[in-house]
C-alpha positions as CSV (number, residue, x, y, z in Angstrom):
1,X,14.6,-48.3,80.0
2,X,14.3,-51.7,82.0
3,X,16.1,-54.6,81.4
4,X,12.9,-56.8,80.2
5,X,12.7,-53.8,77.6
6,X,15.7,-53.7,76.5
7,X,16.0,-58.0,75.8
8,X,12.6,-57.4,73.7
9,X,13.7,-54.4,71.7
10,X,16.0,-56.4,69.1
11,X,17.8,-55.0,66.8
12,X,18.5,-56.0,63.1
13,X,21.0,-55.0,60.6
14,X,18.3,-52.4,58.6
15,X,20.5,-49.2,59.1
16,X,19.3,-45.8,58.3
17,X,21.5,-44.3,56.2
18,X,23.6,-41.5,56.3
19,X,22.6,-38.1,58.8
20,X,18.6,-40.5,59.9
21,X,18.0,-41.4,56.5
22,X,16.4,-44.7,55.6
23,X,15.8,-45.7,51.6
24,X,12.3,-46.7,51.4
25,X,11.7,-47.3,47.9
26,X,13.8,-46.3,44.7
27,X,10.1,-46.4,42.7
28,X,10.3,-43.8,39.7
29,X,6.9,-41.8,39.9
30,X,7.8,-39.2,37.5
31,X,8.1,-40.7,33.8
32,X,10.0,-42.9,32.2
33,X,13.6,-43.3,33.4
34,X,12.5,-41.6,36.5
35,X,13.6,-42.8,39.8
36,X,12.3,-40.9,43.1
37,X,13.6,-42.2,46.7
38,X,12.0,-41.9,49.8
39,X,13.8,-41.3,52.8
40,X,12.2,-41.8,56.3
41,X,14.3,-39.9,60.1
42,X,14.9,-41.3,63.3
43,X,14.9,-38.2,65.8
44,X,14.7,-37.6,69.0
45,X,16.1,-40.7,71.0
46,X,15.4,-41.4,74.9
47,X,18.6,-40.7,77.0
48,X,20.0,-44.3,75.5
49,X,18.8,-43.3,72.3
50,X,15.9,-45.0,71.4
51,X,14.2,-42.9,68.5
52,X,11.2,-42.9,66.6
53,X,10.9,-43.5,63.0
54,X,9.1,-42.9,59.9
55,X,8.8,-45.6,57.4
56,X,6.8,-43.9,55.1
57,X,7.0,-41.5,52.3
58,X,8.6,-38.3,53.8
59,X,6.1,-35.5,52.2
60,X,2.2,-35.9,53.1
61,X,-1.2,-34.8,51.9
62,X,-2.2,-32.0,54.0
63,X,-6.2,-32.7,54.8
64,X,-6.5,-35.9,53.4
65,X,-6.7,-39.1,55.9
66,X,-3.1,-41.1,55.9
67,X,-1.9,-44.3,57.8
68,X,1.9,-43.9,58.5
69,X,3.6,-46.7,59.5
70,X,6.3,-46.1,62.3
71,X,8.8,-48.1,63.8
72,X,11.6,-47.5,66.5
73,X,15.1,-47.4,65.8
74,X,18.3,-47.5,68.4
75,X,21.3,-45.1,69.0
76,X,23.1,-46.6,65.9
77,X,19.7,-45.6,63.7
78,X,19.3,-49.6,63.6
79,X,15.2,-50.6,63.0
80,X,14.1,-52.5,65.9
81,X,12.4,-56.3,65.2
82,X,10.2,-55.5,67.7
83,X,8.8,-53.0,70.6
84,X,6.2,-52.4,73.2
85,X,2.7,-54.2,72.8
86,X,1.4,-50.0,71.7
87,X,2.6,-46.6,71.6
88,X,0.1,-43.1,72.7
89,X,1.1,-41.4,69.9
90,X,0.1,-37.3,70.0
91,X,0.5,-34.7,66.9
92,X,1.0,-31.3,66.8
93,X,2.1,-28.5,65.0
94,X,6.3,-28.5,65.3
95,X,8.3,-25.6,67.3
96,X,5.2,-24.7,69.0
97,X,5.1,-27.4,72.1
98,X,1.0,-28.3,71.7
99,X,0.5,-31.7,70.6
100,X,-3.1,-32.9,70.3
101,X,-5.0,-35.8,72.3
102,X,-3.4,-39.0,72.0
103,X,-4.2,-42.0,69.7
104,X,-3.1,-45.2,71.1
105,X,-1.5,-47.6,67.9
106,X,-1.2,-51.3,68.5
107,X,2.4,-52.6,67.6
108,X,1.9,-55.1,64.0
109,X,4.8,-57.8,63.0
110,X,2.3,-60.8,62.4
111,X,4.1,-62.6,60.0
112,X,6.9,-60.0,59.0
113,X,10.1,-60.1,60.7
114,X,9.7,-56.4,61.2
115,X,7.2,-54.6,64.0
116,X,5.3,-50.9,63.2
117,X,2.8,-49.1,64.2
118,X,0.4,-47.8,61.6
119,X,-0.6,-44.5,63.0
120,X,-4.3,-43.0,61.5
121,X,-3.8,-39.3,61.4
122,X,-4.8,-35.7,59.5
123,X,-2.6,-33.3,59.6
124,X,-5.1,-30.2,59.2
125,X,-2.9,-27.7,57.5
126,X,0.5,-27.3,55.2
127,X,3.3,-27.4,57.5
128,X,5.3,-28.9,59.3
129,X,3.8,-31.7,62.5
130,X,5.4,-33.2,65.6
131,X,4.4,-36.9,66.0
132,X,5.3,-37.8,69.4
133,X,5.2,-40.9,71.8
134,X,7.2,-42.0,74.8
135,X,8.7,-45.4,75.2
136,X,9.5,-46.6,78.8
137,X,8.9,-43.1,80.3
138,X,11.7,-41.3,77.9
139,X,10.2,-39.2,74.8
140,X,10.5,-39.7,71.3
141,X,9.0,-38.2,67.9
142,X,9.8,-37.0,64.2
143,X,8.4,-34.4,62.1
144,X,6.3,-34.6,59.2
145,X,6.0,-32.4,56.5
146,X,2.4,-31.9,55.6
147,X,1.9,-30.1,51.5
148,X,-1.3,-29.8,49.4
149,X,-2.3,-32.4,47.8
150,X,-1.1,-31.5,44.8
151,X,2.6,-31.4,45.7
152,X,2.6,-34.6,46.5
153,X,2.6,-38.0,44.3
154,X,-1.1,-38.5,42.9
155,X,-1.6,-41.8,43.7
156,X,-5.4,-43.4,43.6
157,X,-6.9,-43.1,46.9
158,X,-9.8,-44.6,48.8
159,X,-12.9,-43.6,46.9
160,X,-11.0,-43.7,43.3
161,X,-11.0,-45.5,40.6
162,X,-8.3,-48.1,39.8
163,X,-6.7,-47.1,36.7
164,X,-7.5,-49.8,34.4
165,X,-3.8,-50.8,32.8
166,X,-2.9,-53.9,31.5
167,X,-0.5,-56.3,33.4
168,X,2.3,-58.6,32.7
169,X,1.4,-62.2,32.8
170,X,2.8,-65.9,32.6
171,X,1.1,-65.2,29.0
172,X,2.1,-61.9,28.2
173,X,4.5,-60.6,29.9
174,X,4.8,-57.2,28.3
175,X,8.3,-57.2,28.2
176,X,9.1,-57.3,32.1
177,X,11.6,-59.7,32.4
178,X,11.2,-61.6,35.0
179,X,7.7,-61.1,35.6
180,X,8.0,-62.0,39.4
181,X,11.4,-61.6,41.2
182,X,10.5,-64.1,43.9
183,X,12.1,-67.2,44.3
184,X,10.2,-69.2,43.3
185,X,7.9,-67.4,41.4
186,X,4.5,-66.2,43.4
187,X,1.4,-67.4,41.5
188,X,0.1,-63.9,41.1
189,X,0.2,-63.0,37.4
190,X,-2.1,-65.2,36.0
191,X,-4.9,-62.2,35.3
192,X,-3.8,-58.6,33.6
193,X,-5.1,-56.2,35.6
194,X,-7.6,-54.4,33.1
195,X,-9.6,-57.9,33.1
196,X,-9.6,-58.1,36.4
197,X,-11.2,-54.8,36.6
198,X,-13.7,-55.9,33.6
199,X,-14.7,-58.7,36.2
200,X,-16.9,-59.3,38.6
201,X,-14.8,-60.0,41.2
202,X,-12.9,-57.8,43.9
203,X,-8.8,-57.1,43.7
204,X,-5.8,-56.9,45.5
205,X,-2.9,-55.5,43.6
206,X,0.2,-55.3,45.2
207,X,3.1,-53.5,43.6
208,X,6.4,-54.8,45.3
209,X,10.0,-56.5,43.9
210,X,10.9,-58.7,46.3
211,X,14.6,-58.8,44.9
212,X,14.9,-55.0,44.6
213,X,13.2,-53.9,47.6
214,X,14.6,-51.2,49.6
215,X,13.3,-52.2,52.9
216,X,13.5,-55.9,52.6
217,X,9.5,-55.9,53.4
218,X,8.8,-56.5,50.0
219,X,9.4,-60.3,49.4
220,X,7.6,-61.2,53.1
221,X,4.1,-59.0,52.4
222,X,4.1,-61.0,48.9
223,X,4.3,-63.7,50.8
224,X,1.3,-63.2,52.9
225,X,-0.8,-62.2,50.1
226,X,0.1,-65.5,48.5
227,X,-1.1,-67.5,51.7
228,X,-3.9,-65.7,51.7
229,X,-4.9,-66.5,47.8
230,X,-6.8,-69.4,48.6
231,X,-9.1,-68.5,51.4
232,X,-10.3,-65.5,49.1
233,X,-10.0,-67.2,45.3
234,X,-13.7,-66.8,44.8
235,X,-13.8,-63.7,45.8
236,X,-11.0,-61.5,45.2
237,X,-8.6,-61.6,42.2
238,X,-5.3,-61.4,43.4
239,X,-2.3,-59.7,41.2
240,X,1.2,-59.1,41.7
241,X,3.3,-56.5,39.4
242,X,7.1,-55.4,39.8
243,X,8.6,-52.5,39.9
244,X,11.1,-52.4,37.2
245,X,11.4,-53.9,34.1
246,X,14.3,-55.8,34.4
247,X,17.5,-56.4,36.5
248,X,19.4,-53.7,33.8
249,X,16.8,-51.5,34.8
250,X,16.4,-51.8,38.7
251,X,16.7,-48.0,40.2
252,X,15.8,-46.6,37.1
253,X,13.4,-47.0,34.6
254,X,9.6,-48.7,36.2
255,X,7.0,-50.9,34.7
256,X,4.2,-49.0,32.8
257,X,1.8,-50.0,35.8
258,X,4.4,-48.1,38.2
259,X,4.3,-45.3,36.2
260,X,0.5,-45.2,35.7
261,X,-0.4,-45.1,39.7
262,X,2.3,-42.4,40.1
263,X,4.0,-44.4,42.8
264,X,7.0,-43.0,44.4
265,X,7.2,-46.0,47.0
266,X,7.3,-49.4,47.3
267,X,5.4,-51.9,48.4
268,X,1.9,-50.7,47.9
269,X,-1.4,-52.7,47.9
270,X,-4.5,-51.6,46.4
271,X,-7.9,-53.2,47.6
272,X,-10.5,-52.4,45.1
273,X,-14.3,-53.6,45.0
274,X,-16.0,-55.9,42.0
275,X,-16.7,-52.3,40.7
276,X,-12.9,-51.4,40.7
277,X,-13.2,-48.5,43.6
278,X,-10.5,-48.9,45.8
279,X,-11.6,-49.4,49.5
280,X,-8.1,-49.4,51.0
281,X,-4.4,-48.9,50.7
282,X,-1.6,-50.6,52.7
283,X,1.5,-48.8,51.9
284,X,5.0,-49.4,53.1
285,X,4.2,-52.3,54.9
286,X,1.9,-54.5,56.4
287,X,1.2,-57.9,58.9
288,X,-1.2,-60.8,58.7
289,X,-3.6,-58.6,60.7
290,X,-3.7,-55.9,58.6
291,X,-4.1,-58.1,55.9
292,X,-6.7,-60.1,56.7
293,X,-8.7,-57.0,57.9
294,X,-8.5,-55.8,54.5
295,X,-9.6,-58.7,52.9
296,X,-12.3,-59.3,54.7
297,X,-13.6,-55.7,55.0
298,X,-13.4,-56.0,51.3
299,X,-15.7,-58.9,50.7
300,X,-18.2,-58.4,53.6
C-alpha cells in the first residue's frame, strides 16, 4: 500500500466490535418488545490489514436484487472515512475459488462523514458468497450468507405497496415521545403517513433515530433529506419516523411503523410513487448522490 494511500485512508473511531462484529441497527422486527441486531465482518485484510466490510444486514434474500453497502476497515477493525475513488468487486460461491466477472462500484461519502460502496448484486442460490475486491494490489472480501426469501425480514420491496400506517406528528404524536430525536428537531412530521399515501403526491419515508443510531449515519442522512425538502416540496412528501418510542424504550420496544415494515435495521428510506408503490430503497446508508438520484428518478 503506497504512502499517498495510506494518508487518504483515515480512520475514525467506528470500531467493529468484538471477534469483526459491527452493530448496525438494534431495530426490533419481530413484535412488540422485540429487538433484533445486525452485525456486519471485516475479513480478510491485505498484508497491513486492510479488510473489507459489510455494512449491511448480515442474512440476504437469495434471488432477489440487493444493494449492499461496503466500506473498508483497518487492522484494528476501525471503519475508514474514506478509500479509493472505486473498487472491481467480483462474487462467487465461498470455498470454491470461482468468483464471477467483476462489477466496478464507485466510492459515495457526499455529504456523510463516512465513504461506501453500494455494490448491485444477486446472489443466485441459498448459500453462502464470496464478495471480493483488491485494494492497492492486496486482496480483500467477506462472505455473505444468501437464505430464501422467506428466512429473512419481509420488508416492502421495489414493486410493493407501502403499508399505509399512520405516523406520529407535531399534531399527534401517537405517543412517541420525542417525535424526532434531532437536535433541533427536523421538519419532517408534519404529514402521517397514511395521508400521505391517500395523496397525490410522491414520498420519501425515512426510518432513522438520530440519537440512538448504531452507526452514527442516522442523524447525517436525516440531514440530507431535510436539505433536500425544499427543491422537491411540490412533488414529494417527505416524512421522518423514529425507531423507538421513547428514551425508556431505546433497544427495545419500536414504534408501530417499525414494527409494521418488519425492519430489522436502521436507517432505511422508502421512495414510493403518488400511487404509493415503492420505486426504491436506500438502506444502511446513503450520500447526496444517491440521494438526489432517487429523488429525481422518482419524479421524472
Amino acid at each position: 500500500m503506497t504512502d499517498r494511500t495510506r494518508h487518504h485512508l483515515s480512520r475514525r473511531t467506528l470500531l467493529l466490535a468484538g471477534a469483526g462484529g459491527l452493530i448496525v441497527a438494534g431495530c426490533g422486527g419481530g413484535g412488540a418488545g422485540s429487538s433484533r441486531s445486525t452485525t456486519t465482518t471485516a475479513a480478510k485484510g491485505t498484508s497491513e490489514g486492510l479488510s473489507l466490510a459489510k455494512v449491511f444486514f448480515p442474512q440476504q434474500p437469495a434471488g432477489v436484487e440487493v444493494r449492499l453497502p461496503l466500506a473498508l476497515a483497518d487492522r484494528r477493525g476501525v471503519l475508514l472515512d474514506t478509500g479509493p475513488p472505486e473498487l472491481a468487486v467480483r462474487v462467487g460461491p465461498a470455498g470454491t475459488g470461482e468468483l464471477g466477472e467483476a462489477t466496478t462500484v464507485r466510492r459515495h461519502e457526499e455529504g456523510i462523514p463516512r465513504a461506501y460502496y453500494p455494490l448491485t448484486t444477486t446472489f443466485p442460490g441459498p448459500g453462502n458468497w464470496r464478495v471480493a475486491t483488491e485494494v492497492e494490489g492486496e486482496p480483500a472480501d467477506i462472505v455473505v450468507a444468501a437464505l430464501e426469501p422467506s428466512q429473512v425480514p419481509a420488508v416492502p420491496v421495489v414493486g410493493e405497496a407501502l403499508i399505509s400506517v399512520p405516523t406520529p406528528t407535531v399534531e399527534d404524536p401517537r405517543g412517541v415521545d420525542p417525535i424526532c430525536t434531532a437536535d433541533p428537531r427536523c421538519p419532517l412530521h408534519a404529514t402521517s403517513l397514511d395521508a400521505a399515501i391517500a395523496g397525490d403526491k410522491a414520498i420519501a419515508m425515512l426510518i432513522a433515530t438520530p440519537a440512538y443510531c448504531q452507526t452514527a449515519i442516522c442523524g447525517p442522512v436525516l440531514d440530507l433529506l431535510v436539505a433536500r425538502q425544499p427543491d422537491f416540496a411540490d412533488q414529494i412528501t417527505m416524512i421522518h419516523v423514529e425507531v423507538y418510542p421513547n428514551m425508556a424504550s431505546a433497544g427495545r420496544v419500536t414504534t408501530d411503523t417499525v414494527r409494521a415494515y418488519g425492519l430489522a435495521w436502521e436507517p432505511s428510506l422508502f421512495l414510493a410513487r403518488a400511487d404509493g408503490t415503492i420505486a426504491s430503497r436506500l438502506d444502511y446508508t446513503y450520500d447526496v448522490d444517491e440521494l438526489d438520484g432517487s429523488l429525481t428518478a422518482l419524479v421524472q
